[in-house]
VOMI-613261 format. One record per residue (C-alpha): x, y, z. Coordinates in steps of 0.05 Angstrom, whole numbers, padded with zeros to 5 digits, always signed. Each point is the difference from the previous one (the first is absolute). Layout:
<nodes>
XYZ...
</nodes>
This chain:
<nodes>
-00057+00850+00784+00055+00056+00017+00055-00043-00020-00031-00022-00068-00005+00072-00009+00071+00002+00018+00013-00043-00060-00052+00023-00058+00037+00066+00012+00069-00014+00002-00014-00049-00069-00033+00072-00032+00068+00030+00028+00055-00033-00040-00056+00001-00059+00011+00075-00001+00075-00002-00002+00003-00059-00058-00044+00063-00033+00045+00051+00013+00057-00038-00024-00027-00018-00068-00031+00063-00003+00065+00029-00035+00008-00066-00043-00073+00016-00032+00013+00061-00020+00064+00007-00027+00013-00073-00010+00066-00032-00012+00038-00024-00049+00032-00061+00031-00069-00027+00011-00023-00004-00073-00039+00072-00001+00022+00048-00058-00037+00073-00013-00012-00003-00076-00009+00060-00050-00082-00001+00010+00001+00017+00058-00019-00070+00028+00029-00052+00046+00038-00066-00033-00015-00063+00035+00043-00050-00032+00055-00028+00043+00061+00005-00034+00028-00071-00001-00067-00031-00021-00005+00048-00062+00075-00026-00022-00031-00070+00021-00058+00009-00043+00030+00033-00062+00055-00063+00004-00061-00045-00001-00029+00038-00060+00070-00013-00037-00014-00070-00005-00060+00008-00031-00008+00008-00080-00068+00050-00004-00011+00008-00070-00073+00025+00007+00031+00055+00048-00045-00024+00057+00052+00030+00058+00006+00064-00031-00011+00038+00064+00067-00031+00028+00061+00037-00017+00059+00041+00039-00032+00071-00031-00016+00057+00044-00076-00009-00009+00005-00078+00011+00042+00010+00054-00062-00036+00058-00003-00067-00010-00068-00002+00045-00028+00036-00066+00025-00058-00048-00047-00048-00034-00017-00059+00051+00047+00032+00055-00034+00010+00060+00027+00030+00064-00023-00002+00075-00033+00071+00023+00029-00008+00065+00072-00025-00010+00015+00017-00077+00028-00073-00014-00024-00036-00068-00042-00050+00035-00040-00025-00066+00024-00014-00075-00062-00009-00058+00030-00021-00057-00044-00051-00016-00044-00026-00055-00072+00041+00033+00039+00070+00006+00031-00007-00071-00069+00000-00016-00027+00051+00045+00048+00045-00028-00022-00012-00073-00059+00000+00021+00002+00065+00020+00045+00030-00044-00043-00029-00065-00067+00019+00027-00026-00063+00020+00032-00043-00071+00044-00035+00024+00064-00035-00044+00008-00070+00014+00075-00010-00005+00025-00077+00024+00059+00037+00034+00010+00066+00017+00075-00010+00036+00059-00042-00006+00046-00021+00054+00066-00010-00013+00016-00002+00073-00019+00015+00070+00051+00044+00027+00023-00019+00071-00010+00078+00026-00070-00010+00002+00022-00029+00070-00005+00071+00028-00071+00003-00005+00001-00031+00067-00075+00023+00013-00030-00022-00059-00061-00040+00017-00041+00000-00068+00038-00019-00059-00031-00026-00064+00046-00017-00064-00068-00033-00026+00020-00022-00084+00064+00041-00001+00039-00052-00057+00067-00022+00046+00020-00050-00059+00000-00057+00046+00059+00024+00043+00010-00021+00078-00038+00038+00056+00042+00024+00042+00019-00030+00064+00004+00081+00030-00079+00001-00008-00007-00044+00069+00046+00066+00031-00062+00052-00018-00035-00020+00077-00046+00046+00001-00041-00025-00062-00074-00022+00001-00021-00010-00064+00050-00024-00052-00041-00023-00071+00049-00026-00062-00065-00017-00038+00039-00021-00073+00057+00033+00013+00038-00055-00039+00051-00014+00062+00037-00066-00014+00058-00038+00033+00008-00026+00068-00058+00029+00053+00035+00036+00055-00024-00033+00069+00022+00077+00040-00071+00016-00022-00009-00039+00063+00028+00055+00035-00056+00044-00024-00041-00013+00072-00044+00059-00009-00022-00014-00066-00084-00017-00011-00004+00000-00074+00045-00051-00054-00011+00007-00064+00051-00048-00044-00038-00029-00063+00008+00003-00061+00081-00007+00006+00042-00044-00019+00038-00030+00068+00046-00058-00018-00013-00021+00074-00051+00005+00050+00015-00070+00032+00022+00046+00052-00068+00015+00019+00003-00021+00067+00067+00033+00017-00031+00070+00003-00080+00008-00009-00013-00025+00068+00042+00059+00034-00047+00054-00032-00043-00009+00065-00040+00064-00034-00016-00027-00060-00075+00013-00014-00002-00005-00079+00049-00054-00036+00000-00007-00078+00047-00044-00035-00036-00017-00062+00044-00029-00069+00055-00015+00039+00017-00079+00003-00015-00032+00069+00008-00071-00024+00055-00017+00039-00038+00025+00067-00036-00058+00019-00010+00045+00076-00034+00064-00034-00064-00012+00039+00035-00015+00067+00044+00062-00015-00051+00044-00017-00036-00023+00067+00046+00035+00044-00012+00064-00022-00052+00027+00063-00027+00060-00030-00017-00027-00073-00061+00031-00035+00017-00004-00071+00034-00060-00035+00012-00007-00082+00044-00053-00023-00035-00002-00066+00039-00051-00058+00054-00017+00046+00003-00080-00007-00018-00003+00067-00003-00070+00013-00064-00030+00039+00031-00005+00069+00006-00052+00055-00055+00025+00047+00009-00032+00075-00040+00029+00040+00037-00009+00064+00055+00044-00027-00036+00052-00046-00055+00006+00047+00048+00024+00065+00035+00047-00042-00011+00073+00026-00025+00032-00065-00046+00060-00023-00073-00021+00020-00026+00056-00049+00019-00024-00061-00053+00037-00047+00028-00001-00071+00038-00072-00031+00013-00008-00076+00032-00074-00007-00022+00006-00073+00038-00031-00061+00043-00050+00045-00010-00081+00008-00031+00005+00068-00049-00058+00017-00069+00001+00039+00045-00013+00066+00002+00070+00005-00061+00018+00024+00021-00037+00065+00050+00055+00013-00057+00056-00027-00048-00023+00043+00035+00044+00055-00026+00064-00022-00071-00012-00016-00014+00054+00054+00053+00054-00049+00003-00025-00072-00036+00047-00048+00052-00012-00059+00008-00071-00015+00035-00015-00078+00018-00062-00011-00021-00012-00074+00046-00033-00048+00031-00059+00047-00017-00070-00005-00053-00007+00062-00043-00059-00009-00064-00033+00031-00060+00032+00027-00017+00070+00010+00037+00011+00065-00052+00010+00060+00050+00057+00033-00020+00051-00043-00071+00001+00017+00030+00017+00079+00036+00066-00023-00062+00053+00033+00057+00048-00031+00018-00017-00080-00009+00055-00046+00043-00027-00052+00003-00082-00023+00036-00030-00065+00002-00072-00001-00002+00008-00083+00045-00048-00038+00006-00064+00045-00025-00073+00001-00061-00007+00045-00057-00037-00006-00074-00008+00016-00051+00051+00012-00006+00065+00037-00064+00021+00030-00026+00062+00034+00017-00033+00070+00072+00010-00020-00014+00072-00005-00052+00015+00055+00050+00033+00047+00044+00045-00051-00052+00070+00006+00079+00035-00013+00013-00025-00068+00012+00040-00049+00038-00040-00055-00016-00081-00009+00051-00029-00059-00010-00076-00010+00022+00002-00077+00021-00067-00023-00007-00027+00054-00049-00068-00017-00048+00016+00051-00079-00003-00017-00039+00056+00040-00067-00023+00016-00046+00055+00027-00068+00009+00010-00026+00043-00044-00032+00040+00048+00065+00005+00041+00015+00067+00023+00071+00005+00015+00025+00040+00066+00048+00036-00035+00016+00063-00058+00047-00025-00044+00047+00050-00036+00030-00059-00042-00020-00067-00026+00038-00053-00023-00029-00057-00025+00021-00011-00061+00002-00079-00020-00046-00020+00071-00063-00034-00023-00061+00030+00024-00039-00010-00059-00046-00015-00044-00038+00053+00025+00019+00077+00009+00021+00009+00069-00051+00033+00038+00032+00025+00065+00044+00052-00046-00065+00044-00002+00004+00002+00076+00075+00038-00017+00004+00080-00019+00073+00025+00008+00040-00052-00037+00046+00030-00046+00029-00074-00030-00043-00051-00019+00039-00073-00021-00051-00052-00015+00033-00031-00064-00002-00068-00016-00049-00005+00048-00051-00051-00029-00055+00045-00004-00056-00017-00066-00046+00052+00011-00025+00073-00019+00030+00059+00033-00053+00029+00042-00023+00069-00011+00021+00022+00070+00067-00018-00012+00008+00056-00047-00034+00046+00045+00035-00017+00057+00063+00014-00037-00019+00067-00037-00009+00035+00072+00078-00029+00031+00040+00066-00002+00062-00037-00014+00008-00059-00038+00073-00033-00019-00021-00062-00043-00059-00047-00002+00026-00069-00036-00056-00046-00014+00026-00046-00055+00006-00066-00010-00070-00025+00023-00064-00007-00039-00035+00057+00010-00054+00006-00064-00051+00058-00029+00008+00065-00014+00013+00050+00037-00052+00064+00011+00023+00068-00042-00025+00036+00058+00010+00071+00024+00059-00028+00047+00054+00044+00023+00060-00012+00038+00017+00051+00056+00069-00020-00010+00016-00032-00060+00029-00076+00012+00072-00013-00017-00005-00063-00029-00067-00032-00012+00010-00077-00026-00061-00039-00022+00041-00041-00054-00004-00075-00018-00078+00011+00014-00066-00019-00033-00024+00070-00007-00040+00031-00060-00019+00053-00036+00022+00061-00008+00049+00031+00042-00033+00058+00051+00044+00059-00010+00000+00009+00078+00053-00059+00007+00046+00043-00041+00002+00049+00056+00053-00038+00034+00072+00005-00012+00016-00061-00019-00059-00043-00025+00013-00073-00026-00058-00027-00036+00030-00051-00042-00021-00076-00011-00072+00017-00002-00063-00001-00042+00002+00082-00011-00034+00009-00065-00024+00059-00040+00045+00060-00029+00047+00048+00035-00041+00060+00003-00001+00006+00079+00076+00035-00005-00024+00048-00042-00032+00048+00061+00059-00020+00046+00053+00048+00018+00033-00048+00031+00076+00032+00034-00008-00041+00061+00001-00063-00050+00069-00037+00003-00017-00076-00018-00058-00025-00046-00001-00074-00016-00053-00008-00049+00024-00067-00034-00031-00069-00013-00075+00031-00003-00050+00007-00065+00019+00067-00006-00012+00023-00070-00009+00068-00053+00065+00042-00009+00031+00039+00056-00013+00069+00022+00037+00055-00016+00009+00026+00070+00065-00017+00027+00022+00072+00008-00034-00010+00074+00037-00040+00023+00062+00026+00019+00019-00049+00066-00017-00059-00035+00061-00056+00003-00037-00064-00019-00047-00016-00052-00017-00067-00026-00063-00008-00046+00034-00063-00026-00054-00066-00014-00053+00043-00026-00033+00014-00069+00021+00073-00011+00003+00030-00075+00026+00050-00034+00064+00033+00008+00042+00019+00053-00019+00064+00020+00054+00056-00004-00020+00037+00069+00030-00065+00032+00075+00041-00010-00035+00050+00057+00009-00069+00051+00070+00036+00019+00006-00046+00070-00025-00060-00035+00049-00061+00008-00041-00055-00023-00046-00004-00057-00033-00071-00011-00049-00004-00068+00018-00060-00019-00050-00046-00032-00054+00049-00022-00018+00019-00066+00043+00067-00016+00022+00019-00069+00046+00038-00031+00071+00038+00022+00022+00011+00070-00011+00080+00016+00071+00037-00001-00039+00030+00060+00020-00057+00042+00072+00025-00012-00020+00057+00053-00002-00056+00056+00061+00008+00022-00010-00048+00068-00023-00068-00032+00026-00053+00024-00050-00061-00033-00028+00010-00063-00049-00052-00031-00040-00009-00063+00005-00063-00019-00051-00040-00044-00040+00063-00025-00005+00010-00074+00051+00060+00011+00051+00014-00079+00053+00047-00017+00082+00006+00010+00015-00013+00069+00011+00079+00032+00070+00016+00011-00030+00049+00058-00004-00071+00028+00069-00001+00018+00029+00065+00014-00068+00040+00023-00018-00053+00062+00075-00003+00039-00044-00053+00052-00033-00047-00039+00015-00068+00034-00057-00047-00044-00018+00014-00079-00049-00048-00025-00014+00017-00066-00023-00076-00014-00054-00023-00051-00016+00063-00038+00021+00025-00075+00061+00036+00015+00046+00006-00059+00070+00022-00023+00063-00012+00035+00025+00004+00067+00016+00074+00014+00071+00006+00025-00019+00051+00057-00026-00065+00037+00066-00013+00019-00010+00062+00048-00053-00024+00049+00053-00023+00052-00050-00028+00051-00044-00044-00047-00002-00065+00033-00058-00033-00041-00002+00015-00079-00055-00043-00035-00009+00030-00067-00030-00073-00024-00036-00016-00065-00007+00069-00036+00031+00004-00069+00062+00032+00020+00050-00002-00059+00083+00008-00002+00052-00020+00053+00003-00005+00074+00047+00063+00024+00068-00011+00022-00003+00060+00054-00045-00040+00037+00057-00018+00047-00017+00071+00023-00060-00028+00042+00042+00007+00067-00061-00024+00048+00007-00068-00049+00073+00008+00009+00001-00022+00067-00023-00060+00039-00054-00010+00056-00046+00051+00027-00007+00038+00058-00070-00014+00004-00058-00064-00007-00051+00054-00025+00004+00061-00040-00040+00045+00056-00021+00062-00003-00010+00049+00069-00055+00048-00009-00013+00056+00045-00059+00015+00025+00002+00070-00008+00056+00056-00005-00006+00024+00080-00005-00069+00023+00049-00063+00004-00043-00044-00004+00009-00051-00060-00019-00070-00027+00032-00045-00039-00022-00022-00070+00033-00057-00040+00003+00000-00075-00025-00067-00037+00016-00013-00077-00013-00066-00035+00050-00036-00041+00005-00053-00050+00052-00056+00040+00010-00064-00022-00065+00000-00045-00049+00025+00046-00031+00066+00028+00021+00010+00066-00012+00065+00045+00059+00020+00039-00011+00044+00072+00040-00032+00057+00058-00008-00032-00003+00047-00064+00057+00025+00024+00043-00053-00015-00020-00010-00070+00048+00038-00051-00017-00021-00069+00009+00026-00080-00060-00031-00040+00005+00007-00076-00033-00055-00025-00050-00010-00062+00020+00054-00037+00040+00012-00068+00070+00008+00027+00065-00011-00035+00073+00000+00005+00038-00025+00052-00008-00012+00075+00050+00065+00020+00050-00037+00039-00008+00065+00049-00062-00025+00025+00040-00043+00039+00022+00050+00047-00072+00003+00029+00026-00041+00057-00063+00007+00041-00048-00030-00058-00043-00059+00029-00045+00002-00063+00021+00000-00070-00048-00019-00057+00023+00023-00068-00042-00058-00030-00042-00001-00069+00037+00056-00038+00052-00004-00061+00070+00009+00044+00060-00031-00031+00063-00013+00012+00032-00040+00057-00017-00007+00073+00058+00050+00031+00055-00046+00045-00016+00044+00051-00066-00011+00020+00021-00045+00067+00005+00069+00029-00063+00007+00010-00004-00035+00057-00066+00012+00028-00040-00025-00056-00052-00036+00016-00029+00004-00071+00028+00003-00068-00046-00019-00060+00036+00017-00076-00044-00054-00029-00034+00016-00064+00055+00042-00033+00055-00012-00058+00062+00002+00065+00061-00060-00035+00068-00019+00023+00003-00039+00058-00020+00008+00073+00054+00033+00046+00022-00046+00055-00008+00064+00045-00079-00020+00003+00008-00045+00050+00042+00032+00050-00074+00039+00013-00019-00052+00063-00068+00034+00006-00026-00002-00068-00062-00028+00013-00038+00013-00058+00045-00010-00085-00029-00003-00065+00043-00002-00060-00039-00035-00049-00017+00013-00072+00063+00037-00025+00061-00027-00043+00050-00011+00063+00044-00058-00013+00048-00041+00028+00003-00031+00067-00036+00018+00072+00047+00027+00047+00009-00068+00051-00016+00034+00073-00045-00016+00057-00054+00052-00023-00016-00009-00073-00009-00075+00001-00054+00004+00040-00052+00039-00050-00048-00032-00028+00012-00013-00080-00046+00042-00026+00043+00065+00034+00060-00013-00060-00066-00029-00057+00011+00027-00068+00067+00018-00010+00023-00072-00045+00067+00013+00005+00002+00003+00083+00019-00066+00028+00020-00034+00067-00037-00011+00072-00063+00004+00003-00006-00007-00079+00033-00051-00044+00073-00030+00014+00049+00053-00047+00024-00050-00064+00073+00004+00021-00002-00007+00074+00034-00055+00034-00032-00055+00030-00011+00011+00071+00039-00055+00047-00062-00029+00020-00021-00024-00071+00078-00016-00013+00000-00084-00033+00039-00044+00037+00056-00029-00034+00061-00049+00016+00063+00032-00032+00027+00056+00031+00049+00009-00055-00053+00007-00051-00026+00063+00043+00061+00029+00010+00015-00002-00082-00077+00026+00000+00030+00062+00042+00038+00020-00071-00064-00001-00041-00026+00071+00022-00037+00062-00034+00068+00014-00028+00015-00053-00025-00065+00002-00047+00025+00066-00011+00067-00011-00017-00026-00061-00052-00056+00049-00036+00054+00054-00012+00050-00055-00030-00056-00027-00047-00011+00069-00027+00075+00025-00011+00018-00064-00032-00063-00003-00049-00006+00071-00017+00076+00007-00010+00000-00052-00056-00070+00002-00031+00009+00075+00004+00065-00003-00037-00022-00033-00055-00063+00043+00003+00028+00060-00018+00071-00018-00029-00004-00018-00068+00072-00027-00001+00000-00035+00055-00064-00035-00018+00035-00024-00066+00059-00024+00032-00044-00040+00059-00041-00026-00055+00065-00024-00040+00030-00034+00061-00062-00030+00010-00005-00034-00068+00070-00019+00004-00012-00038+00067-00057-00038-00033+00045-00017-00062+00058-00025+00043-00047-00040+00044-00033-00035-00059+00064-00013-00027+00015-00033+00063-00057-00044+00014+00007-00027-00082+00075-00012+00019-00023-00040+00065-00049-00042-00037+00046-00019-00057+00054-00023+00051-00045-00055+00037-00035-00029-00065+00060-00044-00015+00003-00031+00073-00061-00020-00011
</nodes>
């Protein structure tokens, strides 16, 4: 006892002199160790070599939205400890932490806009990492989350920063060769690296296995095809928890158990998303491992096949399972599930699986979110839903269910607090539904009950939520239920293809949020109302086949954001607006088709630059096509960036949360209706047909590179198909049949190898069909009613050659070489001879008096001195005889 007193005493001894020399140090600190007094009266902490290291770093940074404006060499900015995402230690002073990601960007607008935030894609540009950052030799925390670094290299110096623990590059747009010295990084638990854009990973192996500490890996969008060892790799990290390698090819691995199953990895694995790879049902060998840890299992969007695997039901831990998106088979019954009291979200979407429970199944579990969406558990309602209160997503589309919607359903969902979207389309479900005193808590984000059986009229409750889509019913009646609504939560209404009839209300000035609208497919009357211009966000607007008359509203000039306009096949007259083309700057689709619209063309149509689908079809529009409609620049260029033309619609204005919504417009192609949604974005077309057109077909129009669709049919065009027109290589249809169009067809035509769709006929062109590999091929009818056109596939030209297969045989060669002289010119030469030589003697004595007296003379004398002769003759044999 008296010599550990001894030693607890002499340890409190050199305590108090380590005290008393500091003491000093504390408090009148020096210089030389990063300590500066400063004009307030406080004490700087910033360490002079990591301020110079961090204003360096700022340097190679472009911050236009003035983000780092706390950094700076000024007397006030001098502490670097007080710059945005700059954190120091309180015991040593060192910058030990750097925030520059993606969540404080946010925080700090977040804060500084009073909870409204501005979504910006990028709020700083690299142009470089600057190799002083090496100084910040006690950095542990840095986070460079979607800072824009133009795809340049990572630098190898990161793997020299040896104190870090957390290092996340979340789409930070890195690129070039991955530097394996991140292996050097032994300290480090948290990776983030997706969304870049690595060249090469192969090296996979070279490094990840040395960050012993690793306990949260995500690589996702970065290409690990060429890795066939991922899974053994990712094995030998010990202290694992979290693993996302979400759309990296991953290819389904070799899986020997003898190897992977000796490997000393993590054995708390808790959270895996494998999802959007071409993993196969092999997998769940490997998984099987951690059905004592896994509560986060993705693996949706692969190609796993067979039954539904028997491993889950053994996780006494999943909170979290998404299988959605594969190819298994067979049925899933509440055994499967018996043992999964944890889960909290189930997604099985598209995944051809039949869920047979008993309808008076009561599951173990609260679900959060279901996804079921295209799993057949019908024809009946699914019962055991009743038996869950706190979901907030509800999938059961395409679901097979023919039934009503029971009245607790609505119930049940009028007391959730919280509800994001409730998608119940694409079954059967029939009758109407009750216009009770329902209320929402929270109204529902999106509510889907399209491609449904339901009738009636709509209850004005279902227009509580945000974004309701109705359409493809059997809603009937008028549309007096928007007349109470005050509806500024309201961003999406889809309306269309119900027996919706009476004119429209005039109460659009409430609805200030609303983006989409589409009432098209109805019976609607009556004109347009003019309180539609007070739609300021609206980008599309879908009326089309209804019954409106009369002029489009200049109102509509006031929405400045539409992108889609349509009003096709109403009963809609007047000039075409020339607001249409300077007053909407956005407008990607104008269908104008099947109405009375009169007058010309208005030049300032050449100014909608990102028009990709003009249809302004059988109207009675008069005069010539415009030759400024080269001016249409998104039709100026090929391809798209894009299958759809989707819109992303927030939520609200505090939140980030959004959905996607993709437009749909149909379109006459190749003589039939079609709708267009998956790959509207593709189609670029100019649609002018049926209407009283004349002129010429502006040669300019050719410029519209991009043009898959060009119908100029039925008009009264004239003139001659431009030489030009093989620019227009991605045509895939051209129809200028039923005009007045002569001359001949340019041999340019068939340089267009993707034509698939030509119609030429009924017009004066002439001559012969340009010989090629595409224009032979079309059936007759395409080149039908122009006489004068001739060649394959119509009639053989009159003067062309006989080919060498019907060539006759004959035996002397010298007869076909003398044939060889006997050519067009020759005929030529013969015709011009005949007329020279007639004309220039019967002309003569046409029109020369003199002359004609003196040929007749000579004649006369010529017949004189032969008669004369022959008498002579005669008289001169009589006597012989």
């Amino acid at each position: 006892m008296e010599g550990a007193g001894i030693r607890c005493f002499n340890k409190l001894f050199y305590a108090l002199i380590v005290v008393v020399i500091l003491l000093p140090c504390v408090v009148n600190p020096s210089p030389s160790l990063g300590f500066n007094n400063i004009s307030s009266g406080g004490v700087m902490r910033c360490i002079e070599r990591e301020r110079e290291a961090l204003l360096a770093f700022k340097q190679g940074l472009v911050d236009d939205n003035n983000f780092l404006s706390s950094w700076g060499i000024e007397e006030h900015k001098q502490d670097c400890c007080k710059w945005v995402g700059v954190h120091c230690s309180n015991r040593t002073n060192h910058v030990v932490q750097l925030d520059l990601g993606l969540e404080r960007y946010h925080r700090t607008r977040s804060f500084d806009q009073k909870g409204h935030p501005h979504f910006i894609r990028y709020y700083l540009q690299g142009k470089m990492m600057n190799p002083e950052l090496i100084e910040l030799q006690h950095l542990k925390y840095l986070d460079l989350s979607w800072i824009n670094f133009n795809g340049i290299r990572l630098p190898d110096f990161i793997g020299s920063l040896s104190s870090l623990r957390y290092l996340d590059l979340f789409g930070a747009s890195f690129g070039g060769q991955f530097p394996s010295q991140v292996g050097n990084l032994t300290h480090l638990q948290h990776l983030d690296l997706s969304f870049n854009h690595f060249a090469n990973v192969e090296n996979l192996n070279s490094w990840l296995p040395q960050l012993s500490s690793l306990t949260y890996l995500d690589l996702s969008y970065n290409n690990l095809s060429n890795v066939p060892d991922w899974l053994e790799t990712v094995s030998k990290l010990p202290k694992l928890t979290n693993l996302t390698l979400l759309n990296c090819s991953l290819p389904s691995p070799a899986i020997r158990s003898t190897s992977l199953f000796n490997i000393n990895s993590s054995t708390s694995l808790a959270h895996v998303d494998l999802s959007s790879n071409e993993l196969t049902s092999s997998i769940f060998l490997w998984l099987s491992k951690y059905n004592a840890t896994l509560g986060h299992l993705d693996m949706s969007f692969n190609q796993l096949t067979g039954l539904f695997p028997d491993v889950i039901g053994n996780m006494s831990s999943l909170a979290y399972l998404d299988l959605s998106f594969n190819q298994f088979q067979g049925t899933i019954s509440e055994s499967h599930f018996s043992g999964l009291s944890k889960l909290r979200c189930l997604g099985l979407s598209s995944a051809s699986l039949t869920l047979n429970f008993h309808s008076k199944w009561v599951p173990p579990f609260q679900l959060d979110s279901i996804f079921l969406g295209s799993c057949k558990m019908g024809p009946h309602f699914p019962n055991w839903l009743q038996t869950q209160t706190s979901y907030s997503v509800l999938d059961i589309s395409n679901a097979g269910i023919s039934d009503t919607l029971p009245s607790w359903f609505w119930e049940r969902l009028s007391h959730h607090h919280e509800i994001d979207f409730v998608d119940l389309s694409n079954n059967q479900i029939r009758g109407t539904i009750p216009n009770s005193q329902i209320d929402f808590l929270c109204y529902p984000r999106l509510l889907n009950l399209s491609w449904n059986q339901l009738e009636g009229q709509v209850p004005p409750f279902l227009l509580k939520a945000s974004s309701p889509d109705l359409s493809h019913n059997n809603f009937s009646g008028s549309f007096s239920f928007l007349f109470p609504m005050k509806a500024s939560n309201l961003t999406l209404l889809d309306l269309s293809s119900n027996h919706l009839d009476e004119q429209l209300p005039d109460c659009w000035t409430h609805f200030k949020n609303l983006l989409i609208l589409d009432l098209s497919d109805n019976h609607f009357l009556g004109r347009i109302r003019t309180t539609m211009g007070s739609l300021f966000s609206i980008r599309t607007l879908n009326l089309n086949n209804n019954g409106f008359v009369g002029e489009l509203p200049s109102s509509l000039n006031n929405c400045s954001s539409l992108e889609v306009f349509d009003v096709a096949d109403n009963n809609l007259s007047g000039p075409i607006p020339e607001w249409l083309g300077y007053g909407l700057p956005n407008l990607t689709i104008l269908i104008l088709r099947f109405n009375h619209f009169y007058g010309s063309i208005p030049l300032q149509m050449c100014y909608m630059r990102s028009i990709q689908i003009l249809d302004l079809s059988m109207n009675n529009i008069s005069g010539s096509i415009p030759k400024c409609l080269n001016n249409l620049t998104n039709l100026a260029r090929r391809g798209s960036s894009s299958l759809t033309i989707t819109h992303t619609i927030y939520v609200n204005s505090n939140s980030l949360t959004s959905y996607s919504y993709d437009d749909e417009a149909s379109l006459i192609w190749k003589g039939m209706m079609s709708k267009y949604k998956s790959i509207l974005g593709l189609v670029k077309s100019i649609h002018l047909s049926s209407n009283r057109l004349t002129g010429e077909i502006p040669c300019e129009i050719t410029d519209l590179v991009g043009l898959v669709s060009l119908n100029l049919s039925r008009n009264n065009l004239t003139g001659q198909i431009t030489p030009n027109i093989g620019k227009l290589q991605s045509l895939d249809l051209l129809d200028l049949s039923n005009n007045q169009i002569h001359g001949t067809i340019p041999t340019s035509l068939i340089g267009i190898s993707g034509l698939g769709k030509l119609d030429l006929s009924n017009n004066n062109l002439s001559g012969k069909i340009p010989i090629g590999s595409q224009l032979q091929i079309y059936e007759p009818s395409v080149f039908a009613g122009n006489p004068l056109l001739c060649g394959i596939p119509l009639q053989t030209c009159p003067s062309e050659e006989t080919t060498p297969e019907k060539q006759p045989v004959v035996g002397n060669q010298d007869e076909d070489n003398n044939d060889r002289f006997i050519t067009p010119g020759f005929y030529v030469s013969l015709g011009l001879g005949f007329v020279v030589g007639f004309w220039g003697v019967c002309g003569s004595l046409i029109f020369n008096r003199s002359w004609r007296y003196t040929y007749f003379k000579l004649l006369n004398g010529l017949n004189y001195w032969l008669n004369v002769g022959v008498t002579l003759f005669r008289q001169r044999r009589i006597p012989d005889e």
